[in-house]
Structure formats: structure tokens, C-alpha cells
DSSP file (Angstrom, degrees, kcal/mol; ACC not computed):
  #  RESIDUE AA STRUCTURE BP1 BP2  ACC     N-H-->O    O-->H-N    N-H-->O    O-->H-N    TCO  KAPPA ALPHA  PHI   PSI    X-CA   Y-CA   Z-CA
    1    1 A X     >        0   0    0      0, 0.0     4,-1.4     0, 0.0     3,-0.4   0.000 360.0 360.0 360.0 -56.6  113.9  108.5   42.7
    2    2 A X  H  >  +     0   0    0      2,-0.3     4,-3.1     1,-0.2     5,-0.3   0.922 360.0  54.1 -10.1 -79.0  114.3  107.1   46.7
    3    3 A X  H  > S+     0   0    0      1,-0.3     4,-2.3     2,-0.2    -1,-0.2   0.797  99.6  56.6 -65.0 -26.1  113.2  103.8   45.3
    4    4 A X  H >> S+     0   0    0     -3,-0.4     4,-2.3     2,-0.2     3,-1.7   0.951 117.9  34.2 -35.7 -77.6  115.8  103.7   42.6
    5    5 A X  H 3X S+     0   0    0     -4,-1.4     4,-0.6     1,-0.3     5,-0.4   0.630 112.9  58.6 -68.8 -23.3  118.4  104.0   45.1
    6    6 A X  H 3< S+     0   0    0     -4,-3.1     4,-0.5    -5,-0.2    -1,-0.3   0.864 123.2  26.5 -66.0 -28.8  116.7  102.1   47.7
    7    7 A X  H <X S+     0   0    0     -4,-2.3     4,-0.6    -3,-1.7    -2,-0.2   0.983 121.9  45.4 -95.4 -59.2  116.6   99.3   45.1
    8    8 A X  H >X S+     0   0    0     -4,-2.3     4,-3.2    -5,-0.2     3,-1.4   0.908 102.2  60.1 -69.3 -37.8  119.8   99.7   42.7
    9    9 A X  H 3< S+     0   0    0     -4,-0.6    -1,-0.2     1,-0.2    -2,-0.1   0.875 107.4  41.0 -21.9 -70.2  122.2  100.4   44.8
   10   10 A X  H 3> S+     0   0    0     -4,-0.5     4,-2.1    -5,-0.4    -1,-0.2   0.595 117.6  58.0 -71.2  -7.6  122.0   96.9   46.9
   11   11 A X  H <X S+     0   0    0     -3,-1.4     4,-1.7    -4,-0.6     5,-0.2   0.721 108.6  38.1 -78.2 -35.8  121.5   95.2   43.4
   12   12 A X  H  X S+     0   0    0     -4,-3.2     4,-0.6    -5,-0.2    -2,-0.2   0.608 114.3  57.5 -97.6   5.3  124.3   96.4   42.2
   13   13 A X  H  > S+     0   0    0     -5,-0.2     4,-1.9     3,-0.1    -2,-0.2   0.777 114.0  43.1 -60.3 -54.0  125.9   95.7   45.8
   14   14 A X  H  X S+     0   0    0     -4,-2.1     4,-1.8     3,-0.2    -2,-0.2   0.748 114.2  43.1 -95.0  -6.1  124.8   92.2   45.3
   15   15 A X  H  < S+     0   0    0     -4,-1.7     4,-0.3     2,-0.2     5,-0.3   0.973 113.6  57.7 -62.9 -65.4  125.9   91.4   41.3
   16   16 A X  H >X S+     0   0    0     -4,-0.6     4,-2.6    -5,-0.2     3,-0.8   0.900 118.7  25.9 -31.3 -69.2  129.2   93.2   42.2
   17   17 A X  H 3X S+     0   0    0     -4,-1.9     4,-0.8     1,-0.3     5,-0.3   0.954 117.3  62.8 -84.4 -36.6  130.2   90.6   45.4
   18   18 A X  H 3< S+     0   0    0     -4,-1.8    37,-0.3     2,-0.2    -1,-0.3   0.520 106.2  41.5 -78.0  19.5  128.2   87.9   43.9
   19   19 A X  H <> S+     0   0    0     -3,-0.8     4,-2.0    -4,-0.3    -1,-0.2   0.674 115.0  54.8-112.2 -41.8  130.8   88.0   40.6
   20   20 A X  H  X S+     0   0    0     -4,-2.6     4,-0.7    -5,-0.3    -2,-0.2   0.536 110.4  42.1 -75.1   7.5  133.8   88.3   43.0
   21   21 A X  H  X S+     0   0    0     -4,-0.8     4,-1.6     3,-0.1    -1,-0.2   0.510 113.7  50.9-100.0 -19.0  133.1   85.4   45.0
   22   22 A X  H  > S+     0   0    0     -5,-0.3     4,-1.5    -4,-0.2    30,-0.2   0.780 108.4  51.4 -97.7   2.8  132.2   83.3   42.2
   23   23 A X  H  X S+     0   0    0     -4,-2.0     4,-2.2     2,-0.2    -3,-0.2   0.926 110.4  51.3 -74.2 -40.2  135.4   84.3   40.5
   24   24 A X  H >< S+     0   0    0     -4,-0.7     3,-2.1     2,-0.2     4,-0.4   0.922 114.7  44.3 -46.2 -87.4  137.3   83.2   43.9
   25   25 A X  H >X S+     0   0    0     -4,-1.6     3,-2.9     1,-0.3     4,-1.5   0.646 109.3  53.9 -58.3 -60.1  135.5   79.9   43.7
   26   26 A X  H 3X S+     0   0    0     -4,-1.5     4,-3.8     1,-0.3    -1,-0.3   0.803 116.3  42.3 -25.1 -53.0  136.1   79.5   39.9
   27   27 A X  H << S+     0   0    0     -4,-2.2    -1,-0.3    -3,-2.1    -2,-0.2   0.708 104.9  54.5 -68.7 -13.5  139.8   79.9   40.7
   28   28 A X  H X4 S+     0   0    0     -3,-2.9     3,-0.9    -4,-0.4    -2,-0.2   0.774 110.8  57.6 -90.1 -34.4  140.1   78.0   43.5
   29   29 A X  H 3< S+     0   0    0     -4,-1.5    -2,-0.2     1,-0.3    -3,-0.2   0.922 107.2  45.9 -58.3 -49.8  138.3   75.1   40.9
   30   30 A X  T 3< S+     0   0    0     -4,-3.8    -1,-0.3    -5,-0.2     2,-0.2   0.143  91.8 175.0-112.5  51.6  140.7   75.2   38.6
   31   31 A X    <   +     0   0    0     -3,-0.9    -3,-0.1     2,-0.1     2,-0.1  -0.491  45.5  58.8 -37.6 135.8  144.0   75.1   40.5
   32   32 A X  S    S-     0   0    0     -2,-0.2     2,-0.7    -5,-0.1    -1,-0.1   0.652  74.8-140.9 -74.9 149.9  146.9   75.0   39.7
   33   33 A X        +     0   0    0     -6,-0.1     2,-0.2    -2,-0.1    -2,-0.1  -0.607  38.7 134.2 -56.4  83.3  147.4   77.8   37.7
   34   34 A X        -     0   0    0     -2,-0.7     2,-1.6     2,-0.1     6,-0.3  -0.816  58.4 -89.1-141.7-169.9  149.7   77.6   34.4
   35   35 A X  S    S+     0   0    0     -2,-0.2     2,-0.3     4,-0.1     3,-0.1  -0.571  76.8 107.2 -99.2  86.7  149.8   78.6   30.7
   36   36 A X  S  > S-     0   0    0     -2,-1.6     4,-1.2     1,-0.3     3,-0.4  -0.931  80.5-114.4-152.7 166.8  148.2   75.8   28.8
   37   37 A X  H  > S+     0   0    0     -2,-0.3     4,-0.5     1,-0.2     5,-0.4   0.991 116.8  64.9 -85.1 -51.0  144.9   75.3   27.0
   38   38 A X  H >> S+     0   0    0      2,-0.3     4,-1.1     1,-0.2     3,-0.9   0.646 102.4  44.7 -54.4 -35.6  144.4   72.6   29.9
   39   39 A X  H >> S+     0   0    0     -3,-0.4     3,-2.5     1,-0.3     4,-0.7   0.995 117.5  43.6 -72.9 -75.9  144.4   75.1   32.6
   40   40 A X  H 3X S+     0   0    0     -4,-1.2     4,-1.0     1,-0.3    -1,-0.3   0.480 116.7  47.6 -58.5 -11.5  142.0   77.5   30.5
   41   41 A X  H <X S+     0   0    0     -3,-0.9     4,-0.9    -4,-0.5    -1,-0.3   0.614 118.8  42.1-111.6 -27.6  139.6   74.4   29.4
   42   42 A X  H << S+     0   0    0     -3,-2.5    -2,-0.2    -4,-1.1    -3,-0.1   0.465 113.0  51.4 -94.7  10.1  139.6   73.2   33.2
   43   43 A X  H >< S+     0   0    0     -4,-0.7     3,-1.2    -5,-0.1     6,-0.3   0.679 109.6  48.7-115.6 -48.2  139.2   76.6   34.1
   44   44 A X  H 3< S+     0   0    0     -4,-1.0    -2,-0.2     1,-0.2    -3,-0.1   0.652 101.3  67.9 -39.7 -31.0  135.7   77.1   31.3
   45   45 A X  T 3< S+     0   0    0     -4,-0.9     2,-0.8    -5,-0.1    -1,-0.2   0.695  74.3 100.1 -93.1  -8.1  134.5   74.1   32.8
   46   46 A X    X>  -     0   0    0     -3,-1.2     3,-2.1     1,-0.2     4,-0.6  -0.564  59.9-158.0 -62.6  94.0  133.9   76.1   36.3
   47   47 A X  T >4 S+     0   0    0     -2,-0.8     3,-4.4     1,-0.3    -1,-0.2   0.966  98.7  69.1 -54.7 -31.8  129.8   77.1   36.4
   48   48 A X  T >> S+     0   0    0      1,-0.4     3,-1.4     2,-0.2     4,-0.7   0.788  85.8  63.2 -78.2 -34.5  131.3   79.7   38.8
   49   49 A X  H <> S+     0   0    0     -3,-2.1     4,-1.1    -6,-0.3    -1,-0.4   0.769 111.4  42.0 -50.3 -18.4  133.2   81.5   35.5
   50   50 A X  H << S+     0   0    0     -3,-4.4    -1,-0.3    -4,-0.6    -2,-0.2   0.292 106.5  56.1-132.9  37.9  129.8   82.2   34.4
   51   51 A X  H <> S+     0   0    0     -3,-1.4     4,-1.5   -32,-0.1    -1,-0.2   0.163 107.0  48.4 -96.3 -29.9  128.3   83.1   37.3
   52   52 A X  H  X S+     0   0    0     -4,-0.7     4,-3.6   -30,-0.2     5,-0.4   0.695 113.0  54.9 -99.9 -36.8  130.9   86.0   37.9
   53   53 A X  H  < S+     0   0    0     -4,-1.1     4,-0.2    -5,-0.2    -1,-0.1   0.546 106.0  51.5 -74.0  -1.1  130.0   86.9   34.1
   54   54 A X  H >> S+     0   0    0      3,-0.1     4,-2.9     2,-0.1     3,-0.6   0.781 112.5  47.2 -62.4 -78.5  126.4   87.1   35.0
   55   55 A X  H 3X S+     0   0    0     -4,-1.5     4,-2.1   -37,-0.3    -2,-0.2   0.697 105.1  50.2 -76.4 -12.2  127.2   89.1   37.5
   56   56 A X  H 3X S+     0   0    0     -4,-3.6     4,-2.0     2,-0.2    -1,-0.2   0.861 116.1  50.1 -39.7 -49.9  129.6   91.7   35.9
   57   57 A X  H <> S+     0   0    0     -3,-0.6     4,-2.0    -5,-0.4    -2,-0.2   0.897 109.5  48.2 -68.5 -39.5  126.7   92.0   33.1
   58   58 A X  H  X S+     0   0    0     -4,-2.9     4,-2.4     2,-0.2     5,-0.2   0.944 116.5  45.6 -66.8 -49.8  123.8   92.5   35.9
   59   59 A X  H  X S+     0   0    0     -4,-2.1     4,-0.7    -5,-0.3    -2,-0.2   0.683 106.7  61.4 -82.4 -14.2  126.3   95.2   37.5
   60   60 A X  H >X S+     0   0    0     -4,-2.0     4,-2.9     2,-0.2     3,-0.6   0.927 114.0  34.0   2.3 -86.9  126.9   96.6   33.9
   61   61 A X  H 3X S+     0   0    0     -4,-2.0     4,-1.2     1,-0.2     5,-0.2   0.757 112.3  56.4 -81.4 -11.5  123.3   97.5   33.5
   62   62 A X  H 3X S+     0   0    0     -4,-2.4     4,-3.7    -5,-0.2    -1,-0.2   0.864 109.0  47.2 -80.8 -25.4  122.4   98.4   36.9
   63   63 A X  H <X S+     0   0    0     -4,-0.7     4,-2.5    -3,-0.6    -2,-0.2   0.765 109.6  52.2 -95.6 -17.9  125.0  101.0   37.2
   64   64 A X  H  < S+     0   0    0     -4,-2.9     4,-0.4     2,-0.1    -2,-0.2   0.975 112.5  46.0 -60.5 -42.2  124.3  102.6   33.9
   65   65 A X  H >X S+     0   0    0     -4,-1.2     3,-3.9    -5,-0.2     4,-1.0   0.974 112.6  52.2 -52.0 -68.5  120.7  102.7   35.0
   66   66 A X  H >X S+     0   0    0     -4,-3.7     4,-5.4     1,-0.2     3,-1.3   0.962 103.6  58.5 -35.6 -50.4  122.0  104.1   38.4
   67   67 A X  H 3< S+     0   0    0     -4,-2.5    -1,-0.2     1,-0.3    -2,-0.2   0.651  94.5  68.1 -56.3 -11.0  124.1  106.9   36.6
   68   68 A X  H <4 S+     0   0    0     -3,-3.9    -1,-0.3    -4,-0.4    -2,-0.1   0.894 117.2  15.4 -76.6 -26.9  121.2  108.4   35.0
   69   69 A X  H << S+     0   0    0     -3,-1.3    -2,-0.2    -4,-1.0    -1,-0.1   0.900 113.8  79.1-105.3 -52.8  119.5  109.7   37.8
   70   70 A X  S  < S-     0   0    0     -4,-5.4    -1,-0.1     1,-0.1     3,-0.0  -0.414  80.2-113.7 -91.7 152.0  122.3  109.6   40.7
   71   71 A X     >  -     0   0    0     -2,-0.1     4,-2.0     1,-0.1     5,-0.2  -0.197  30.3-128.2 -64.2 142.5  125.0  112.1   41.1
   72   72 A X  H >> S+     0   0    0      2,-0.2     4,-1.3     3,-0.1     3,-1.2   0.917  96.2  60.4 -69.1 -65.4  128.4  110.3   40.4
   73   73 A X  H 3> S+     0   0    0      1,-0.3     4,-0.6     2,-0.2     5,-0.3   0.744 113.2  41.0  -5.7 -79.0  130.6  111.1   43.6
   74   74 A X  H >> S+     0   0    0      2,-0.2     4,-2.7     3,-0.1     3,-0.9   0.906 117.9  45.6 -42.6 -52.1  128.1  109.4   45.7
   75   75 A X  H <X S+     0   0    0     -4,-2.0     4,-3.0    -3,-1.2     5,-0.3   0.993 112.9  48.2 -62.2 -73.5  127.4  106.6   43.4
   76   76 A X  H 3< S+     0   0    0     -4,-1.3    -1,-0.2     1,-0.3    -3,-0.2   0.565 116.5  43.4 -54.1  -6.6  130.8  105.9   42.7
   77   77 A X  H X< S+     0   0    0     -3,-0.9     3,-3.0    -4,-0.6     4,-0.3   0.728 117.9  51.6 -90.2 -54.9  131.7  106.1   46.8
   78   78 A X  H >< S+     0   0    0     -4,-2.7     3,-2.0     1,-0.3    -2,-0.2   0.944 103.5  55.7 -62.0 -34.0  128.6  104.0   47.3
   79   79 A X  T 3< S+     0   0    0     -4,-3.0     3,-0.5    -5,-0.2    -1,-0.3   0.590  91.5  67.6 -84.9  22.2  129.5  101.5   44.9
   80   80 A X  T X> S+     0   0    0     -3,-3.0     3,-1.5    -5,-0.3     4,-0.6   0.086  72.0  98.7-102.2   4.7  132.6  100.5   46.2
   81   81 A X  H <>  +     0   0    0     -3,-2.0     4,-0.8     1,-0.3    -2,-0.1   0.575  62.5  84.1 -92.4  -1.6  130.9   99.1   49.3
   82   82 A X  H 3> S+     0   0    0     -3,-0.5     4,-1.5    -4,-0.2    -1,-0.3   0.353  74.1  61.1 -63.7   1.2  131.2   96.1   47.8
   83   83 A X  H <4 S+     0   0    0     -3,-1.5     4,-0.3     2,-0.2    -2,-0.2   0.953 103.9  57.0 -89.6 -37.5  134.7   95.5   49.0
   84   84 A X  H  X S+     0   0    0     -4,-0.6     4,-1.7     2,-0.2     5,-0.2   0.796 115.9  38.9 -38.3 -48.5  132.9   95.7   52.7
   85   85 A X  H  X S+     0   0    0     -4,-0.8     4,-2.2     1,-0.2     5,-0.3   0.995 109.2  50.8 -75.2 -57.9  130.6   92.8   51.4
   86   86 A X  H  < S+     0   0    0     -4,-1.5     4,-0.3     2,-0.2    -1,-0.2   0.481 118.3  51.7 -58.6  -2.0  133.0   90.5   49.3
   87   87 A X  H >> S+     0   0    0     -4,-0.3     3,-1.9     3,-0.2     4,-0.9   0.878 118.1  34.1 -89.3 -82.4  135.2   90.9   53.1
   88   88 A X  H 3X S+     0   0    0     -4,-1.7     4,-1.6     1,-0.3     5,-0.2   0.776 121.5  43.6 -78.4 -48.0  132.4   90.0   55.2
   89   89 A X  H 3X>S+     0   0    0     -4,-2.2     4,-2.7     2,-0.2     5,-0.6   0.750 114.2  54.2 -52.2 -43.5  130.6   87.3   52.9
   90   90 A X  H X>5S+     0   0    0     -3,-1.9     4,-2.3    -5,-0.3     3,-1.8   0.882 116.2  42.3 -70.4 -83.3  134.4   85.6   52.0
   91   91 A X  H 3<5S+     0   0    0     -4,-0.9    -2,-0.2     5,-0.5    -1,-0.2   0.431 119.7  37.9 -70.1 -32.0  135.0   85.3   55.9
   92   92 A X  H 3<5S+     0   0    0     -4,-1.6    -1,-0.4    -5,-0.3    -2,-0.2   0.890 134.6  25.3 -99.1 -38.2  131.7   84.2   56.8
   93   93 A X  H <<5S+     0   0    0     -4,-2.7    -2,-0.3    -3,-1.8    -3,-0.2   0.975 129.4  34.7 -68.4 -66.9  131.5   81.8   53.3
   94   94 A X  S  <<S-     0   0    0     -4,-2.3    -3,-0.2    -5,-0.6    -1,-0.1   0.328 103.0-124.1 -80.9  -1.7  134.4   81.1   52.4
   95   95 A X        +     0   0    0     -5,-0.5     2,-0.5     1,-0.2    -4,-0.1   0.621  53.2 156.2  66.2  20.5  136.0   80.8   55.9
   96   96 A X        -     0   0    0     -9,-0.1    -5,-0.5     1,-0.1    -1,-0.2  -0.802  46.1-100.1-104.5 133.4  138.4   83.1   55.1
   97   97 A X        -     0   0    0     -2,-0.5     2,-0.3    -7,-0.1    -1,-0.1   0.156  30.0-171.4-109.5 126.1  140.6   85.4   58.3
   98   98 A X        -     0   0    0     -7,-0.1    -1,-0.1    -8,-0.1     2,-0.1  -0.963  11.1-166.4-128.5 115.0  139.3   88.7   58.7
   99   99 A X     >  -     0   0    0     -2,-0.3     4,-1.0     1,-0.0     5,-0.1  -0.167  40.8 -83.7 -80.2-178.7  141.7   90.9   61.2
  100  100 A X  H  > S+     0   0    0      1,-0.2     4,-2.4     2,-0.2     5,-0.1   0.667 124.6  50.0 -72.6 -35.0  141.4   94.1   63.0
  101  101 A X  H  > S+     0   0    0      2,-0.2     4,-0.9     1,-0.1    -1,-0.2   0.774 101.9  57.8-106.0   3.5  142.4   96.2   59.9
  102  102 A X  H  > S+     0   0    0      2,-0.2     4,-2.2     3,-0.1    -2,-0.2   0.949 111.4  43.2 -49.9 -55.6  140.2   94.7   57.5
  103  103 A X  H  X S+     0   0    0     -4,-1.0     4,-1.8     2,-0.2     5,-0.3   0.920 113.3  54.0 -77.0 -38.0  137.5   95.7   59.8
  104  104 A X  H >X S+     0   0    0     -4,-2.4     3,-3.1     1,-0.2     4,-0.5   0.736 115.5  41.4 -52.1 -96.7  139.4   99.4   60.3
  105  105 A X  H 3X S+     0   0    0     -4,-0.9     4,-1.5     1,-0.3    -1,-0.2   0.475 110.5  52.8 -40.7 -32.1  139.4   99.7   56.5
  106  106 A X  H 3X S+     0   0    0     -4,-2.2     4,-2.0     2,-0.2    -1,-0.3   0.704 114.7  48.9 -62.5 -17.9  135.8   98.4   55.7
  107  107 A X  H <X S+     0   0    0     -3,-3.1     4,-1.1    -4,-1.8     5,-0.4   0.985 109.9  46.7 -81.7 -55.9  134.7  101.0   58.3
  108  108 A X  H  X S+     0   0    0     -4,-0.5     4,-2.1    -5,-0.3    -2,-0.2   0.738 103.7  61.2 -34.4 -45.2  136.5  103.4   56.9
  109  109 A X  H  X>S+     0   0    0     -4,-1.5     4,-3.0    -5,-0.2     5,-0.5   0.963 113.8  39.6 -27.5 -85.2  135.1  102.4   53.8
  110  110 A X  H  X5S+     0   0    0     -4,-2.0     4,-0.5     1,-0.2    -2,-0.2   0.791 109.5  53.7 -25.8 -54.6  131.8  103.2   55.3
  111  111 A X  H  X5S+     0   0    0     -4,-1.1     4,-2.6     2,-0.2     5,-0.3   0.791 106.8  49.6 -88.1 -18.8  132.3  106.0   57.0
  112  112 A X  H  X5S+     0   0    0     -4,-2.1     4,-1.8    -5,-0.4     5,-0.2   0.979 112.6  49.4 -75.6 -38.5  133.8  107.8   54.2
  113  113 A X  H  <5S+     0   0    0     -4,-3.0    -1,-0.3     2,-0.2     4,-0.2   0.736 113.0  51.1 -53.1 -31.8  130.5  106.8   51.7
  114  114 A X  H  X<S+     0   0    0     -4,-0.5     4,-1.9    -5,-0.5    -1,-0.2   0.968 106.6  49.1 -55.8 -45.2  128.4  108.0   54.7
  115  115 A X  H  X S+     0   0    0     -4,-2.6     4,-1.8     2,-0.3    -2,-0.2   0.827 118.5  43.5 -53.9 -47.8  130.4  111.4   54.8
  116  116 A X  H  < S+     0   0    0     -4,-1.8    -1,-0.2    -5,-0.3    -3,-0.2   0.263 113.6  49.5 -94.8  -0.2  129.7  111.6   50.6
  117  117 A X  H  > S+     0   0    0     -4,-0.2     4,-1.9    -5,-0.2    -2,-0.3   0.739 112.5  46.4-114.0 -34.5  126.3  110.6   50.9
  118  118 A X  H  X>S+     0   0    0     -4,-1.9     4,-1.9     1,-0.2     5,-0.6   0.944 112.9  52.4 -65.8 -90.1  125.6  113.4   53.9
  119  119 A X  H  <5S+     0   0    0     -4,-1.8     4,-0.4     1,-0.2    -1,-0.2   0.752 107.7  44.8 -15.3 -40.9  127.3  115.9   52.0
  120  120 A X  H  45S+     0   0    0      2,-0.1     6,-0.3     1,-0.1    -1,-0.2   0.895 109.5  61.9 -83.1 -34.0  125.4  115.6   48.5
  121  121 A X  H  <5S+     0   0    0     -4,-1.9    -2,-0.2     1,-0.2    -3,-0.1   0.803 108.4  39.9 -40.7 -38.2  122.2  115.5   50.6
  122  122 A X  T  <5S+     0   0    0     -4,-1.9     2,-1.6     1,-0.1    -1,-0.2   0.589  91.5 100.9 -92.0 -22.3  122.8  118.9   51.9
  123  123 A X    > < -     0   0    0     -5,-0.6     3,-1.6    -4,-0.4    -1,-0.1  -0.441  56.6-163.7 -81.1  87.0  124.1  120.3   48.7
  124  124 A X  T 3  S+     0   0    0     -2,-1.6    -1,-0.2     1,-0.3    -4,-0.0   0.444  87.8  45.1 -48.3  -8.4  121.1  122.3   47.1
  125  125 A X  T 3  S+     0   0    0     -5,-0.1    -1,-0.3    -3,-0.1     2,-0.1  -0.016  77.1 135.7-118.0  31.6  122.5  122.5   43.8
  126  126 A X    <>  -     0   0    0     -3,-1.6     4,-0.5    -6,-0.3    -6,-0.0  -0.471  63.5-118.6 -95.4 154.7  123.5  119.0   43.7
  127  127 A X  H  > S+     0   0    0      1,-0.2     4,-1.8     2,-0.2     3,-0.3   0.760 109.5  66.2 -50.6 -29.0  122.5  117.3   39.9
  128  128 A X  H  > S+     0   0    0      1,-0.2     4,-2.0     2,-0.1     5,-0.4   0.995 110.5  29.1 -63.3 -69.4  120.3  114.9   41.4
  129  129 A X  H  4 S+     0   0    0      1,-0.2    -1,-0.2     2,-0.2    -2,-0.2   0.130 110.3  61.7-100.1  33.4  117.7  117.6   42.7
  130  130 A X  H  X S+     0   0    0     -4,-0.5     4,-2.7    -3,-0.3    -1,-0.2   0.495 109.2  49.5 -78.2 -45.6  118.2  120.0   40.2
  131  131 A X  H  < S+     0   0    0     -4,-1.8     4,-0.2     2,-0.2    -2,-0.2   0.742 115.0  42.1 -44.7 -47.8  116.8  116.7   38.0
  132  132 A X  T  < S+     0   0    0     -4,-2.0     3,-0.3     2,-0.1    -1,-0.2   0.801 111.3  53.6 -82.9 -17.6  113.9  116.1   40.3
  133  133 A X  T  4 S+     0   0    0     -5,-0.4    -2,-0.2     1,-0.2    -3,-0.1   0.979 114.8  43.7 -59.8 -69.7  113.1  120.1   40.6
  134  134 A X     <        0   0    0     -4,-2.7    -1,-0.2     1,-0.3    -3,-0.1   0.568 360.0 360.0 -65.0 -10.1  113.0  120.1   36.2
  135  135 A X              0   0    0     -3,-0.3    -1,-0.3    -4,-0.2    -2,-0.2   0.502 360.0 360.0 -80.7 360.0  110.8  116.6   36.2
């Protein structure tokens, strides 16, 4: 069960920011933005649209997979730790300005998934290891 989480989790860390950075790139390709089948055909022509649809579909099936086993509270804190990645990853990739409350709110981010991950650990009745106890 460990290795599940050791393993889906950061997979579904990295589908999750790799589909929002290639949807920033993809958008950035087909600039400017208006309502015409040219935009949308010059916007289709972007590998990076189907790169962010890769990775929606990889993070699709990795978090159903996740949900079987892990309790949702936690998963659903923990998977949100992708906004902490697509931050750190645009800034360092994409060059793009990360201030002082970016980094307050990714911490926060953090700390509060730490908080929700400590907490289920300690909770003897929690679904997760009621699940390994009956397996």
C-alpha cells in the first residue's frame, strides 16, 4: 500500500503540472486569442494541446487508481500540491516572477497537506487501515 503512495501520488504530481505547463505553452503558441476557426486551427496545431491531454488522461487514471486504496481527505489535500509544482517549475521554466506570497501560499499549501497527512496517520479508524487490517 506505501508503494502505491510512494509511487502514485508524484505520478499524479507529475501528469497534473506536466498538462498545466503544456497548456501555458500551447496558449502562449497560439496567441492572439479570438473567436475564429483560425485561432482554434492555429491553436490544434500546438503538440503542447496534446501533451496537456496526455496528461489530464494519465492523471484521470492515476487518481482513480489512487482513490481505491487512499482515504480521500488526504488524497484530495495531497493532490493539490501540484499548484506548488506548476509555481516552482513555471518560474524556474518558464521564467516566470515568483514573489514572497507565492512562496507564503505554496507553503501554506504544504503545510496544511502535511497537517492532513499527520492527522489521518494517527487516526486508527481511518478507511485506509481498516482496508489493510480486512486484506
Amino acid at each position: 500500500m506505501r508503494r502505491l503512495y510512494l509511487v502514485g501520488f508524484p505520478l499524479l504530481m507529475a501528469f497534473d503540472t506536466g498538462a498545466q505547463l503544456c497548456f501555458k505553452l500551447a496558449g502562449d503558441g497560439a496567441l492572439p486569442v479570438e473567436a475564429s476557426l483560425g485561432w482554434l486551427l492555429r491553436l490544434l496545431s500546438q503538440p503542447w494541446v496534446y501533451g496537456a491531454i496526455l496528461g489530464y488522461i494519465g492523471a484521470f487514471f492515476t487518481w482513480m487508481s489512487l482513490l481505491r486504496h487512499a482515504p480521500i481527505g488526504p488524497a484530495f489535500a495531497a493532490s493539490h500540491l501540484e499548484v506548488v509544482s506548476v509555481l516552482l517549475l513555471s518560474a524556474w521554466l518558464l521564467h516566470e516572477r515568483v514573489g514572497p506570497l507565492h512562496l507564503l501560499g505554496a507553503a501554506l499549501i504544504v503545510t496544511g497537506i502535511v497537517c492532513l497527512g499527520v492527522a489521518e496517520s494517527g487516526d486508527p479508524h481511518s478507511p485506509a487501515e481498516a482496508g489493510d487490517a480486512a486484506g
